[in-house]
C-alpha positions in Angstrom: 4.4 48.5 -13.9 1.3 46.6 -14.5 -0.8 44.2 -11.8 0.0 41.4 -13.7 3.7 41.6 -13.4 3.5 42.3 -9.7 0.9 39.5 -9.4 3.0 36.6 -8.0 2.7 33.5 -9.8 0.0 31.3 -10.3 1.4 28.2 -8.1 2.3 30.5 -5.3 -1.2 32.5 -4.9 -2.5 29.0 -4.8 -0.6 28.0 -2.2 -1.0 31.1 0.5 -4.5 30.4 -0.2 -4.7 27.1 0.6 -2.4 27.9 3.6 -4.6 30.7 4.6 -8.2 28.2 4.8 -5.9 25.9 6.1 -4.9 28.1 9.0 -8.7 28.9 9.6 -9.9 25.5 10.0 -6.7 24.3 12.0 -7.8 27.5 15.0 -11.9 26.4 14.3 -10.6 22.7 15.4 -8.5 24.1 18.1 -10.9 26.2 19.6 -13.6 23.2 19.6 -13.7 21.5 22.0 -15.8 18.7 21.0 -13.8 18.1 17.9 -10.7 18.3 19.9 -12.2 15.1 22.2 -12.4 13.8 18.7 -9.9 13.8 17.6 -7.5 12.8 20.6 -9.8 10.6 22.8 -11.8 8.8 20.5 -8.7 7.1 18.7 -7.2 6.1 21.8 -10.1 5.2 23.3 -10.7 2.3 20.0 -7.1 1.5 20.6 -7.9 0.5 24.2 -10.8 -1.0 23.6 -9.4 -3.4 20.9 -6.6 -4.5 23.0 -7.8 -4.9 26.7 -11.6 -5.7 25.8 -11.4 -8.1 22.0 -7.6 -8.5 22.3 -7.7 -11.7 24.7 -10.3 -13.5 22.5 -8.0 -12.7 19.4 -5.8 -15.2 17.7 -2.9 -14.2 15.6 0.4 -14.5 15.1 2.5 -13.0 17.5 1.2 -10.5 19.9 -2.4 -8.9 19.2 -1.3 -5.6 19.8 1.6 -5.5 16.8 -1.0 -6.8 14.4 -4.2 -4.5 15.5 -2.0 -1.1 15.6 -2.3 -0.6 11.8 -5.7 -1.0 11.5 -6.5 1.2 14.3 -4.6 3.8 12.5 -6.4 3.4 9.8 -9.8 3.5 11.6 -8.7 6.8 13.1 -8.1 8.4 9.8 -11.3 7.7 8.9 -13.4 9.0 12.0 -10.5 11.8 11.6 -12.2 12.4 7.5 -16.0 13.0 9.1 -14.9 16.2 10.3 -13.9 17.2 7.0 -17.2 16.6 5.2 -19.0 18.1 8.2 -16.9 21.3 7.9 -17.4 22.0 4.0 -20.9 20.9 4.2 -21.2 23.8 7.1 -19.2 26.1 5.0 -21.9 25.8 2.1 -24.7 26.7 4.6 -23.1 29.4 6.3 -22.0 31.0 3.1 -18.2 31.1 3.5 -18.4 30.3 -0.7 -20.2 33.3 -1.2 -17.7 35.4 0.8 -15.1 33.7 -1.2 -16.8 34.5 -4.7 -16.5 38.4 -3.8 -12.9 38.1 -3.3 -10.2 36.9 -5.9 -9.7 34.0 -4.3 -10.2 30.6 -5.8 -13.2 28.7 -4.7 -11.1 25.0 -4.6 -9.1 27.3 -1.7 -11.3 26.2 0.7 -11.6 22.5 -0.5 -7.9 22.4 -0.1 -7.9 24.0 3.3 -10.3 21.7 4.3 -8.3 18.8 2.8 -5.0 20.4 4.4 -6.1 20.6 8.0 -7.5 17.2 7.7 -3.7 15.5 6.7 -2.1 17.5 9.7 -4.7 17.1 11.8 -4.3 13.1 11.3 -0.9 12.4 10.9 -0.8 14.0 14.6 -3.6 11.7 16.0 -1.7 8.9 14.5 1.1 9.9 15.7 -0.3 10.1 18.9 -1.9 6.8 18.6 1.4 5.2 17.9 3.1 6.6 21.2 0.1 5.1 23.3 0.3 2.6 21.6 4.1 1.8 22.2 3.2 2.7 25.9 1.0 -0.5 26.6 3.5 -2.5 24.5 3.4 -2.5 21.1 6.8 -3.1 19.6 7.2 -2.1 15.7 11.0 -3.4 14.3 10.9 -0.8 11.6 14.0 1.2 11.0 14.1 4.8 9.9 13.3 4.1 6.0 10.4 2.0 7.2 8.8 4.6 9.4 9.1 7.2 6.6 7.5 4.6 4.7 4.7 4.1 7.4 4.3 8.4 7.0 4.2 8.2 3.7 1.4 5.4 3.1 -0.7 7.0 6.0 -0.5 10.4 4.8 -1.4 9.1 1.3 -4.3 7.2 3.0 -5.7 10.3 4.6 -5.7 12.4 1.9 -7.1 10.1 -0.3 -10.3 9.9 2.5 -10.3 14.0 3.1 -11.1 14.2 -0.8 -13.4 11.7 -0.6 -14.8 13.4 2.7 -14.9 16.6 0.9 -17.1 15.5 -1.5 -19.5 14.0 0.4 -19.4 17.4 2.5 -20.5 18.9 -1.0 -23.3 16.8 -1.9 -25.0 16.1 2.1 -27.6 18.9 2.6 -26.6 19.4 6.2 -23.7 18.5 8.5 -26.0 15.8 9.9 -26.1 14.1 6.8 -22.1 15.0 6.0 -21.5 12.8 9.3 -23.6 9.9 8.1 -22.3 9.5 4.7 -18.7 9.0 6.4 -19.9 6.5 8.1 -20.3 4.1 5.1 -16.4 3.4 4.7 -15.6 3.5 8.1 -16.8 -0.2 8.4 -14.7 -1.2 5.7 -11.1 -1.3 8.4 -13.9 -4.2 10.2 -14.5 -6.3 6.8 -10.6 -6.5 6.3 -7.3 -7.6 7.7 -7.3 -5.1 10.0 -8.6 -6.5 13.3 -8.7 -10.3 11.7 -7.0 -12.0 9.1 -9.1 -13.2 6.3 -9.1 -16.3 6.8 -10.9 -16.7 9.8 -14.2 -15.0 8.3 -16.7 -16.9 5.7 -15.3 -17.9 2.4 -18.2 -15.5 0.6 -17.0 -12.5 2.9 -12.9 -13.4 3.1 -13.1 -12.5 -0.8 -14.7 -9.3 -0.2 -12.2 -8.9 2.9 -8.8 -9.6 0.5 -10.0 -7.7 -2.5 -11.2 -4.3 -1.1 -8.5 -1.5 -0.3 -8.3 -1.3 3.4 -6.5 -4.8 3.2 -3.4 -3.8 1.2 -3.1 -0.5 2.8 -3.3 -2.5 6.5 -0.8 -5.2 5.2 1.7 -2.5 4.0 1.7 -1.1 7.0 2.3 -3.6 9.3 4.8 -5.4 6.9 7.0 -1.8 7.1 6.3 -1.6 11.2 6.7 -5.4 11.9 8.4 -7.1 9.5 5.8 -9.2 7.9 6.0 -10.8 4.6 3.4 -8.3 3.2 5.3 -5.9 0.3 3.4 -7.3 -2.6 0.5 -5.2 -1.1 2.5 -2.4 -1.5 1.4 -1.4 -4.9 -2.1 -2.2 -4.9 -2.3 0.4 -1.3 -0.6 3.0 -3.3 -3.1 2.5 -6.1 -5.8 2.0 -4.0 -5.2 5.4 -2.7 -3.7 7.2 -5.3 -7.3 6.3 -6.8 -9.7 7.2 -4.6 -7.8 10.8 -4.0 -7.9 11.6 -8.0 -11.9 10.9 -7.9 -12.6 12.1 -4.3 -10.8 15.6 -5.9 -12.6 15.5 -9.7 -15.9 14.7 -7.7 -15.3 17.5 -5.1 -14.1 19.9 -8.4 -17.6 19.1 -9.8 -19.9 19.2 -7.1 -18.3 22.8 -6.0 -19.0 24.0 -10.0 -22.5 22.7 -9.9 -23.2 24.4 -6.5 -22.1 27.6 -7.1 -22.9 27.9 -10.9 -24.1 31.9 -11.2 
Protein backbone atom coordinates (compact mmCIF):
# COMPACT_ATOMS: atom_id res chain seq x y z
CA UNK A 1 0.00 0.00 0.00
CA UNK A 2 1.36 3.31 -0.92
CA UNK A 3 1.47 6.68 1.50
CA UNK A 4 -0.75 8.24 -0.67
CA UNK A 5 -3.66 5.89 -0.12
CA UNK A 6 -3.13 5.81 3.55
CA UNK A 7 -2.79 9.60 3.57
CA UNK A 8 -6.28 10.79 4.72
CA UNK A 9 -7.79 13.24 2.66
CA UNK A 10 -7.01 16.56 1.88
CA UNK A 11 -10.04 18.41 3.82
CA UNK A 12 -9.43 16.31 6.91
CA UNK A 13 -5.49 16.86 7.28
CA UNK A 14 -6.53 20.39 6.99
CA UNK A 15 -8.69 20.32 9.65
CA UNK A 16 -6.59 18.36 12.53
CA UNK A 17 -4.20 20.99 11.64
CA UNK A 18 -6.11 23.76 12.17
CA UNK A 19 -7.44 22.02 15.27
CA UNK A 20 -4.09 21.28 16.49
CA UNK A 21 -2.74 25.46 16.32
CA UNK A 22 -5.96 25.97 17.51
CA UNK A 23 -5.45 23.91 20.60
CA UNK A 24 -1.96 25.64 21.13
CA UNK A 25 -3.13 29.12 21.16
CA UNK A 26 -6.44 28.24 23.18
CA UNK A 27 -3.66 26.67 26.34
CA UNK A 28 -1.10 30.04 25.46
CA UNK A 29 -4.38 32.25 26.28
CA UNK A 30 -5.19 30.10 29.19
CA UNK A 31 -2.10 30.09 30.69
CA UNK A 32 -1.78 34.00 30.36
CA UNK A 33 -2.78 35.75 32.59
CA UNK A 34 -2.79 39.07 31.24
CA UNK A 35 -4.72 38.02 28.23
CA UNK A 36 -7.06 36.25 30.29
CA UNK A 37 -7.85 39.81 32.23
CA UNK A 38 -8.40 40.71 28.67
CA UNK A 39 -10.40 39.07 27.63
CA UNK A 40 -12.93 38.66 30.63
CA UNK A 41 -12.52 42.02 32.52
CA UNK A 42 -12.03 44.43 30.04
CA UNK A 43 -15.40 43.72 28.24
CA UNK A 44 -17.25 43.87 31.32
CA UNK A 45 -15.55 46.53 32.54
CA UNK A 46 -16.78 48.79 29.05
CA UNK A 47 -20.17 47.30 29.68
CA UNK A 48 -20.24 48.97 33.10
CA UNK A 49 -18.77 51.86 32.31
CA UNK A 50 -21.24 52.62 29.49
CA UNK A 51 -24.19 52.00 31.59
CA UNK A 52 -23.60 53.41 35.12
CA UNK A 53 -21.08 56.24 34.00
CA UNK A 54 -22.63 57.64 30.05
CA UNK A 55 -25.84 55.72 30.45
CA UNK A 56 -27.80 58.54 32.54
CA UNK A 57 -26.70 61.29 30.11
CA UNK A 58 -28.03 58.93 27.14
CA UNK A 59 -31.27 59.40 25.36
CA UNK A 60 -32.90 56.74 23.49
CA UNK A 61 -35.71 54.92 23.06
CA UNK A 62 -36.48 52.71 25.71
CA UNK A 63 -34.00 51.73 28.24
CA UNK A 64 -30.15 52.61 27.52
CA UNK A 65 -29.02 49.37 28.45
CA UNK A 66 -31.23 47.26 25.64
CA UNK A 67 -29.92 49.57 23.04
CA UNK A 68 -25.99 49.88 24.20
CA UNK A 69 -25.62 45.82 24.66
CA UNK A 70 -25.04 45.26 20.97
CA UNK A 71 -22.59 47.63 20.49
CA UNK A 72 -20.68 46.62 23.36
CA UNK A 73 -20.58 43.21 21.96
CA UNK A 74 -19.26 44.37 19.11
CA UNK A 75 -16.60 46.52 20.77
CA UNK A 76 -15.49 43.37 22.61
CA UNK A 77 -14.94 41.45 19.51
CA UNK A 78 -12.80 43.81 18.46
CA UNK A 79 -10.42 44.44 21.47
CA UNK A 80 -10.96 40.41 21.54
CA UNK A 81 -9.22 40.58 17.37
CA UNK A 82 -5.86 42.53 18.93
CA UNK A 83 -4.79 39.51 20.44
CA UNK A 84 -4.93 37.79 17.26
CA UNK A 85 -2.57 40.09 15.31
CA UNK A 86 -0.32 40.28 18.33
CA UNK A 87 -0.11 36.45 18.40
CA UNK A 88 0.85 35.88 14.58
CA UNK A 89 2.96 38.78 14.56
CA UNK A 90 4.95 36.99 17.60
CA UNK A 91 4.71 33.74 15.81
CA UNK A 92 6.73 35.35 12.86
CA UNK A 93 9.46 36.58 15.26
CA UNK A 94 9.85 33.64 17.23
CA UNK A 95 10.00 31.42 14.28
CA UNK A 96 6.98 29.08 14.83
CA UNK A 97 6.82 29.40 10.62
CA UNK A 98 10.03 28.07 10.27
CA UNK A 99 9.33 25.11 12.52
CA UNK A 100 6.25 24.67 10.50
CA UNK A 101 8.15 24.72 7.03
CA UNK A 102 10.26 21.63 8.27
CA UNK A 103 7.16 19.67 8.86
CA UNK A 104 4.38 18.70 6.29
CA UNK A 105 2.20 20.91 7.69
CA UNK A 106 0.54 23.74 5.83
CA UNK A 107 1.83 27.15 6.71
CA UNK A 108 -2.17 28.76 6.50
CA UNK A 109 -2.40 26.09 9.65
CA UNK A 110 -1.31 28.49 11.94
CA UNK A 111 -3.35 31.44 10.39
CA UNK A 112 -6.41 29.33 10.90
CA UNK A 113 -5.51 28.44 14.43
CA UNK A 114 -4.98 31.72 15.15
CA UNK A 115 -8.32 32.73 13.47
CA UNK A 116 -9.93 29.58 15.32
CA UNK A 117 -9.00 30.44 18.90
CA UNK A 118 -9.99 33.98 18.21
CA UNK A 119 -14.06 32.87 17.28
CA UNK A 120 -14.14 30.61 20.42
CA UNK A 121 -12.42 32.74 22.36
CA UNK A 122 -15.06 35.58 21.58
CA UNK A 123 -18.20 34.07 21.20
CA UNK A 124 -17.37 33.08 25.06
CA UNK A 125 -16.60 36.75 26.15
CA UNK A 126 -19.82 37.68 24.45
CA UNK A 127 -21.49 35.25 25.92
CA UNK A 128 -20.31 36.26 29.01
CA UNK A 129 -21.03 39.78 28.33
CA UNK A 130 -24.59 38.98 27.72
CA UNK A 131 -25.16 37.14 31.11
CA UNK A 132 -23.72 40.44 32.96
CA UNK A 133 -25.39 42.11 31.05
CA UNK A 134 -28.91 40.47 31.73
CA UNK A 135 -27.72 40.60 35.49
CA UNK A 136 -27.93 44.53 35.81
CA UNK A 137 -31.09 44.49 33.63
CA UNK A 138 -30.94 44.19 30.29
CA UNK A 139 -33.96 42.45 28.85
CA UNK A 140 -33.56 41.09 25.09
CA UNK A 141 -37.34 39.59 23.74
CA UNK A 142 -35.62 37.36 21.26
CA UNK A 143 -36.86 33.82 20.97
CA UNK A 144 -34.75 30.81 20.23
CA UNK A 145 -34.46 31.50 16.19
CA UNK A 146 -33.42 35.07 17.10
CA UNK A 147 -30.64 34.19 19.49
CA UNK A 148 -29.25 31.63 16.88
CA UNK A 149 -29.53 34.50 14.70
CA UNK A 150 -27.60 36.84 17.23
CA UNK A 151 -24.72 33.68 17.18
CA UNK A 152 -24.72 33.57 13.88
CA UNK A 153 -24.10 37.42 12.93
CA UNK A 154 -21.52 37.74 15.92
CA UNK A 155 -19.62 34.82 15.01
CA UNK A 156 -19.65 36.03 11.33
CA UNK A 157 -18.52 39.46 12.74
CA UNK A 158 -15.58 37.97 14.59
CA UNK A 159 -14.28 36.11 12.11
CA UNK A 160 -14.49 38.50 9.62
CA UNK A 161 -12.13 40.89 12.28
CA UNK A 162 -9.66 37.70 13.28
CA UNK A 163 -8.81 37.64 9.31
CA UNK A 164 -8.49 41.12 9.24
CA UNK A 165 -6.43 40.93 12.57
CA UNK A 166 -4.39 38.29 11.04
CA UNK A 167 -3.24 40.27 8.49
CA UNK A 168 -2.29 43.02 10.13
CA UNK A 169 -0.37 40.55 12.59
CA UNK A 170 1.51 39.67 9.15
CA UNK A 171 2.52 42.98 7.99
CA UNK A 172 3.31 44.91 11.81
CA UNK A 173 7.07 44.36 12.48
CA UNK A 174 6.57 43.64 16.10
CA UNK A 175 3.63 42.82 18.48
CA UNK A 176 3.78 46.45 19.56
CA UNK A 177 2.93 47.59 16.31
CA UNK A 178 0.30 44.39 15.68
CA UNK A 179 -1.59 46.08 18.80
CA UNK A 180 -1.67 49.53 17.29
CA UNK A 181 -2.90 48.70 13.92
CA UNK A 182 -6.08 47.05 15.70
CA UNK A 183 -6.71 49.95 17.16
CA UNK A 184 -7.76 51.80 13.92
CA UNK A 185 -11.25 49.96 13.65
CA UNK A 186 -11.88 49.71 17.04
CA UNK A 187 -13.19 53.44 16.98
CA UNK A 188 -15.46 52.68 14.33
CA UNK A 189 -18.44 50.81 17.14
CA UNK A 190 -17.95 54.98 18.50
CA UNK A 191 -18.71 56.61 14.95
CA UNK A 192 -21.91 54.43 14.56
CA UNK A 193 -25.23 53.43 15.99
CA UNK A 194 -23.78 51.61 18.54
CA UNK A 195 -23.65 53.87 21.61
CA UNK A 196 -25.85 56.80 19.74
CA UNK A 197 -28.20 56.85 16.99
CA UNK A 198 -27.13 58.78 14.08
CA UNK A 199 -29.11 61.30 14.26
CA UNK A 200 -27.96 63.03 17.15
CA UNK A 201 -24.27 63.43 15.64
CA UNK A 202 -23.36 66.30 12.79
CA UNK A 203 -25.07 65.91 9.46
CA UNK A 204 -21.20 65.59 7.83
CA UNK A 205 -20.43 62.67 10.41
CA UNK A 206 -24.18 60.96 10.72
CA UNK A 207 -23.42 59.95 6.86
CA UNK A 208 -20.26 58.48 7.74
CA UNK A 209 -22.02 56.97 10.94
CA UNK A 210 -25.11 55.21 8.61
CA UNK A 211 -22.98 54.14 5.78
CA UNK A 212 -19.97 52.32 7.36
CA UNK A 213 -20.37 48.54 8.53
CA UNK A 214 -20.49 48.63 12.27
CA UNK A 215 -24.04 50.32 11.78
CA UNK A 216 -25.84 47.43 10.02
CA UNK A 217 -24.15 44.78 11.98
CA UNK A 218 -25.32 46.85 15.44
CA UNK A 219 -28.88 47.36 13.99
CA UNK A 220 -29.25 43.56 13.19
CA UNK A 221 -28.41 42.69 16.25
CA UNK A 222 -30.45 44.60 18.32
CA UNK A 223 -33.46 44.23 15.96
CA UNK A 224 -33.08 40.11 16.51
CA UNK A 225 -32.45 40.71 20.64
CA UNK A 226 -35.11 43.59 20.93
CA UNK A 227 -37.46 43.68 18.48
CA UNK A 228 -36.63 46.76 16.60
CA UNK A 229 -37.69 47.54 13.16
CA UNK A 230 -34.09 47.07 11.94
CA UNK A 231 -34.04 43.69 9.31
CA UNK A 232 -33.37 45.69 6.24
CA UNK A 233 -29.77 45.96 7.78
CA UNK A 234 -29.62 42.45 7.71
CA UNK A 235 -28.13 42.06 4.36
CA UNK A 236 -25.81 44.75 4.21
CA UNK A 237 -24.11 43.23 8.03
CA UNK A 238 -23.86 39.91 6.32
CA UNK A 239 -22.14 41.61 3.32
CA UNK A 240 -20.30 43.78 5.28
CA UNK A 241 -18.75 40.85 6.95
CA UNK A 242 -18.84 38.34 4.59
CA UNK A 243 -16.45 41.10 2.86
CA UNK A 244 -14.08 42.00 4.97
CA UNK A 245 -13.38 38.03 5.96
CA UNK A 246 -12.78 37.11 2.07
CA UNK A 247 -9.96 40.10 1.91
CA UNK A 248 -8.83 39.94 5.64
CA UNK A 249 -8.04 35.92 4.41
CA UNK A 250 -6.65 36.69 0.57
CA UNK A 251 -4.52 39.59 2.35
CA UNK A 252 -3.38 37.18 5.14
CA UNK A 253 -2.77 34.25 2.17
CA UNK A 254 -0.45 36.91 0.52
CA UNK A 255 1.40 38.47 3.11
CA UNK A 256 2.27 34.72 4.64
CA UNK A 257 3.64 33.91 0.77
CA UNK A 258 5.63 37.01 0.57
CA UNK A 259 7.17 36.45 4.03
CA UNK A 260 8.22 33.23 3.86
CA UNK A 261 9.10 33.06 -0.02
CA UNK A 262 12.54 30.63 0.01
Amino acid sequence: MTDTMIRPPLAVRATREAATMAGRNLRHTLRSPDTMIMTLAVPIMILLMFVYVFGGAMRVDGHYIDYVVPGIILLCAGFGSGTTAVGVCTDMRNGIIDRIRTLAVRRTSMLVGHVADSVLRNLFTTALVVLVAVAIGFRPTADPVRWLGVLGVVALFVLALSWLAAALGLLAANPEAANGFTFAYMFLPYVSSAFVPPDTMPVWLRWFAENQPITPITETIRGLLIGTPTWHDAGAAVGWCAGIAVAGYLLAGALLRHRTRD
